[in-house]
C-alpha positions as CSV (number, residue, x, y, z in Angstrom):
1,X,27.0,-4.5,12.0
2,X,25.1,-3.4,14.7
3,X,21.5,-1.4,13.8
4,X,21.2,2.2,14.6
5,X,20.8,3.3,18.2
6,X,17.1,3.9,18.9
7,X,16.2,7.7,19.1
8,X,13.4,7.9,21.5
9,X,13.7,8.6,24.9
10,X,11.9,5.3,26.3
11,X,14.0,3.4,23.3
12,X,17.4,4.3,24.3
13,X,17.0,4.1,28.1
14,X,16.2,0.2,27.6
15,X,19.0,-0.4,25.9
16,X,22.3,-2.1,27.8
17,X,24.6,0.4,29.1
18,X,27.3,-0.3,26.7
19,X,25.3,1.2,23.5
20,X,23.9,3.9,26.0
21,X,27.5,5.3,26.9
22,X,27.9,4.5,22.4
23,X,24.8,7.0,21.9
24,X,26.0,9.6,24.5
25,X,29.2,9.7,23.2
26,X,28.0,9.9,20.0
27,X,25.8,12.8,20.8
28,X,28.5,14.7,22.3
29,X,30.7,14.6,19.2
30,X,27.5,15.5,17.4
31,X,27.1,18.4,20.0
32,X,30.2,19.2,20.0
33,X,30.8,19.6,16.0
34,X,27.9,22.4,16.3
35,X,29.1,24.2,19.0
36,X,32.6,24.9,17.4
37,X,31.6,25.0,13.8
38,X,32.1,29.0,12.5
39,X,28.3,29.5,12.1
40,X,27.8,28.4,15.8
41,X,30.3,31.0,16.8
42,X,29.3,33.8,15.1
43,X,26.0,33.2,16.1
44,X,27.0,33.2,19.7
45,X,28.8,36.5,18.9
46,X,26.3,38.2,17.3
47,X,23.8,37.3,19.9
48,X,26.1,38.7,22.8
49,X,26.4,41.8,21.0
50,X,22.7,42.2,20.5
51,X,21.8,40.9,24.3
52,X,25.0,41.9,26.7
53,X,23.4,40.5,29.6
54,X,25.0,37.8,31.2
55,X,22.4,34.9,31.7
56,X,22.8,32.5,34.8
57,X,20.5,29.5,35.1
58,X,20.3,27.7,38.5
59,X,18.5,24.5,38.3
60,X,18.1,21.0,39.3
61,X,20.7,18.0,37.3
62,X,17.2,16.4,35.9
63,X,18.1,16.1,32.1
64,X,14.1,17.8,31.0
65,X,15.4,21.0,32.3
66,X,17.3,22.0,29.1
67,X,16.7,25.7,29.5
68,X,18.6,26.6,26.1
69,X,16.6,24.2,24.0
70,X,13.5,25.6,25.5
71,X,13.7,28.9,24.7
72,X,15.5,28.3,21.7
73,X,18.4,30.2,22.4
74,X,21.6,29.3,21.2
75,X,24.0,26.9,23.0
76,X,26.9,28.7,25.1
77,X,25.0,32.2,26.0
78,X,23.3,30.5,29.3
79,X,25.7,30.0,32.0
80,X,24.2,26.8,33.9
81,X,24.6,26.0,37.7
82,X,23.1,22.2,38.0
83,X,22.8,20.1,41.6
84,X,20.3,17.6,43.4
85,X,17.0,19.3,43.2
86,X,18.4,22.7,41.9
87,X,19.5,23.0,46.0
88,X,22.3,25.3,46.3
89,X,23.5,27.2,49.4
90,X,25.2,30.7,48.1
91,X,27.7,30.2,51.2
92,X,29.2,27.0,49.8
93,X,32.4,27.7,49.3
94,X,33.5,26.8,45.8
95,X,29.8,27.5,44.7
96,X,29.8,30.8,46.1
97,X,33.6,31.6,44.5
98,X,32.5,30.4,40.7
99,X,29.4,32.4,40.9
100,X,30.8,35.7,42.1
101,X,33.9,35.1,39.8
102,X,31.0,34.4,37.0
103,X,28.9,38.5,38.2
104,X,32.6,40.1,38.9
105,X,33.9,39.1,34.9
106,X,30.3,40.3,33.7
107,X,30.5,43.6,35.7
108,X,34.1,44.7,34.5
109,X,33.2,44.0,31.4
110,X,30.2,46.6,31.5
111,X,27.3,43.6,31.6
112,X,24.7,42.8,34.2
113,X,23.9,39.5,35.7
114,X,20.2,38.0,35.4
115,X,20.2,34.9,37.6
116,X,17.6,32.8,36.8
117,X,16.5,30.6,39.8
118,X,14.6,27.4,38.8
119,X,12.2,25.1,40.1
120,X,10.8,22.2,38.5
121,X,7.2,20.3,38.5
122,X,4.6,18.5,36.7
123,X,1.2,19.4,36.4
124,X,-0.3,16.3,34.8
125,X,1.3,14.4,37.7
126,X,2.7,15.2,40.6
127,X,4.8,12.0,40.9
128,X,7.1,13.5,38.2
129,X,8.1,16.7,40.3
130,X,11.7,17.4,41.5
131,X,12.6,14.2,43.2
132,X,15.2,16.2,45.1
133,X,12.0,18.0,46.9
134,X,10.1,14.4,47.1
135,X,7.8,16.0,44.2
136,X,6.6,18.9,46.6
137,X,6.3,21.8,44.4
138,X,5.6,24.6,47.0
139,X,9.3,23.5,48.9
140,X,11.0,23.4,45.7
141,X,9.6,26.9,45.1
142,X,10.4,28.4,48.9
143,X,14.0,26.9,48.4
144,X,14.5,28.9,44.9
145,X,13.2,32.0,46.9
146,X,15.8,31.3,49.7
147,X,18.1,31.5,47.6
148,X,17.2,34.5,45.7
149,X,17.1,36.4,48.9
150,X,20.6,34.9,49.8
151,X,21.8,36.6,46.2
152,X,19.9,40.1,47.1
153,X,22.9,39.8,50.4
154,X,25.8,38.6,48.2
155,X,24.9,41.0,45.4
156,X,22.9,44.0,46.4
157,X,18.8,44.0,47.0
158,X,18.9,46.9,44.8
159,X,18.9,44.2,41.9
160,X,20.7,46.9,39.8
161,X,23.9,44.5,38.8
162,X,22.8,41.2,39.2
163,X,18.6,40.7,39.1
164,X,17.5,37.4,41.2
165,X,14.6,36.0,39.2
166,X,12.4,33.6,40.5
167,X,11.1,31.0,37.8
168,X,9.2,27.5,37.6
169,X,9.6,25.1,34.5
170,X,6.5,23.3,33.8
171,X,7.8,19.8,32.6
172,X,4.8,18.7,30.8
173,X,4.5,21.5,28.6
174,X,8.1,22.5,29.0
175,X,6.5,26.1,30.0
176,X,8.5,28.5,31.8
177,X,6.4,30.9,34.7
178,X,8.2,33.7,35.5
179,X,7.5,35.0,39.6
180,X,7.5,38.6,39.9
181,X,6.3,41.3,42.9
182,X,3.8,40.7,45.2
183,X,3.1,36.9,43.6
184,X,2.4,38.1,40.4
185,X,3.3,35.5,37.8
186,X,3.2,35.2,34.0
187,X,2.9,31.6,32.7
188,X,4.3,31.5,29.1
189,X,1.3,28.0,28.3
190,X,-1.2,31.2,29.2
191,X,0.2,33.0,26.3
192,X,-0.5,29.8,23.6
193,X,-2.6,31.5,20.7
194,X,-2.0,35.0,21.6
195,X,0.4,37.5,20.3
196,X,3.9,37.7,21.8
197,X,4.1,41.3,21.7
198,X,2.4,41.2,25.0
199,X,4.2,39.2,27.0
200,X,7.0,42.7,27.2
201,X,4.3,44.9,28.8
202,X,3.5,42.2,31.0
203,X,6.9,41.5,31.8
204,X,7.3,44.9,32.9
205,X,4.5,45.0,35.0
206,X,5.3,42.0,37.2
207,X,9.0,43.0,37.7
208,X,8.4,46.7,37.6
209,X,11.9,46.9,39.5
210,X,14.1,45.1,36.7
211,X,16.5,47.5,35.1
212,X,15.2,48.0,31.2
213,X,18.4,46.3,29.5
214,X,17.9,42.9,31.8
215,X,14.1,43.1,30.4
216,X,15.0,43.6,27.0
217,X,17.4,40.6,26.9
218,X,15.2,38.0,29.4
219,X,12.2,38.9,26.4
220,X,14.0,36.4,23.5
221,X,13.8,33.7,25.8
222,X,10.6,34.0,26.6
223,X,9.7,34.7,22.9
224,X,11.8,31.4,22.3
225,X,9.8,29.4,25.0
226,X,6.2,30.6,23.8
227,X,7.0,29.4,19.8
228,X,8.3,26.0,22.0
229,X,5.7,25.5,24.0
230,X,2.9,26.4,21.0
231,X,4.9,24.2,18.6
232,X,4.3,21.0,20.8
233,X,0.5,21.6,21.3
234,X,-1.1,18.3,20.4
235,X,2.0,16.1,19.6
236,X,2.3,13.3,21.7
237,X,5.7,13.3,24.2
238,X,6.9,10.7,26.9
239,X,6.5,12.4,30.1
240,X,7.8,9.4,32.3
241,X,11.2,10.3,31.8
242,X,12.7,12.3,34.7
243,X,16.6,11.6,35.3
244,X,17.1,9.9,32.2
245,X,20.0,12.4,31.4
């Protein structure tokens, strides 16, 4: 009989491809199970009903940005939009029909779109930033904001329906920082050890523009990333594990 597939990261990457594609495959029936089990649904449900916005996450394929996990919010309510590097052009054809498809549905059914538009780096080491960007944090960053201008055009810069949001994911900490007006920025690691009533006030005041309902549903998330990020303070993580998806 063959032993038990190694959990950790560093463990299961060493292994020979045949008992990787075994462990992923395993996995996914795990995953799977979950998602469709009647708990799961009603969860999903009951969470939609509570927070209508639609949630649209553009980021890069690397398997540490698991935006769900780290905000804790349950599997199925993020809408994900994965390439290279998080590099998307809004006038790619296909691209540019699923998304507007994805903010046309939301809108006739009475919901706005938040578009979440991610960038990735490291602050321990630069080395494991966004390979697509050749680790360079600042062109990763001007690319998400290129494309949140090209979603201002598509969708209206009045950000009334569908709200372009600007944010970084710290990989080390798995932190998200949120880029509002004038280069204002809240950094959830800032908010470690304080109370997370705050971070709504201070939501508000960096994105004084965003309609109150997309606030009220983008504050869980953060909430759900600031009890992630505080509950791996001190405990000891593999960082060197970028594209091990």
């Amino acid at each position: 009989m063959e032993p038990a597939m190694p959990s950790p990261a560093t463990l299961l990457h060493d292994q020979p491809i045949a008992r990787r594609i075994d462990a992923l495959l395993d996995l996914s029936r795990q995953h799977a199970e979950h998602f469709c089990s009647p708990g799961a649904w009603l969860a999903r449900q009951r969470y939609t009903a509570e927070h209508p916005t639609s949630i649209v996450v553009m980021k890069c394929m690397d398997g540490r940005i698991h935006i769900p996990h780290a905000t804790r919010t349950p599997l199925g309510i993020i809408t994900p939009f994965r390439n290279l590097g998080g590099i998307f052009d809004l006038g790619w054809p296909y691209l540019g029909e699923l998304l507007t498809d994805t903010v046309v549905d939301t809108a006739q059914a009475g919901r706005a779109t938040l578009m979440l538009i991610t960038y990735h780096f490291s602050r321990g080491n630069q080395a494991r930033g966004c390979a697509g960007f050749n680790c360079d944090t600042q062109a990763a960053k001007a690319h998400a904001y290129a494309i949140a201008e090209q979603a201002g055009k598509l969708f209206g810069h009045d950000h009334q329906q569908v709200y372009p949001l600007v944010c970084g994911f710290e990989t080390d900490s798995d932190a998200l920082i949120i880029h509002g007006k004038e280069g204002a920025t809240l950094d959830v690691s800032d908010w470690v050890g304080r109370a997370a009533e705050g971070l709504s006030s201070q939501l508000n005041a960096i994105c004084p523009d965003m309609p109150h309902d997309m606030l009220r549903d983008l504050l869980p998330l953060l909430e759900g990333n600031l009890a992630h990020v505080s509950e791996l303070q001190g405990v000891e993580r593999e960082l060197d594990i970028e594209h091990r998806e």
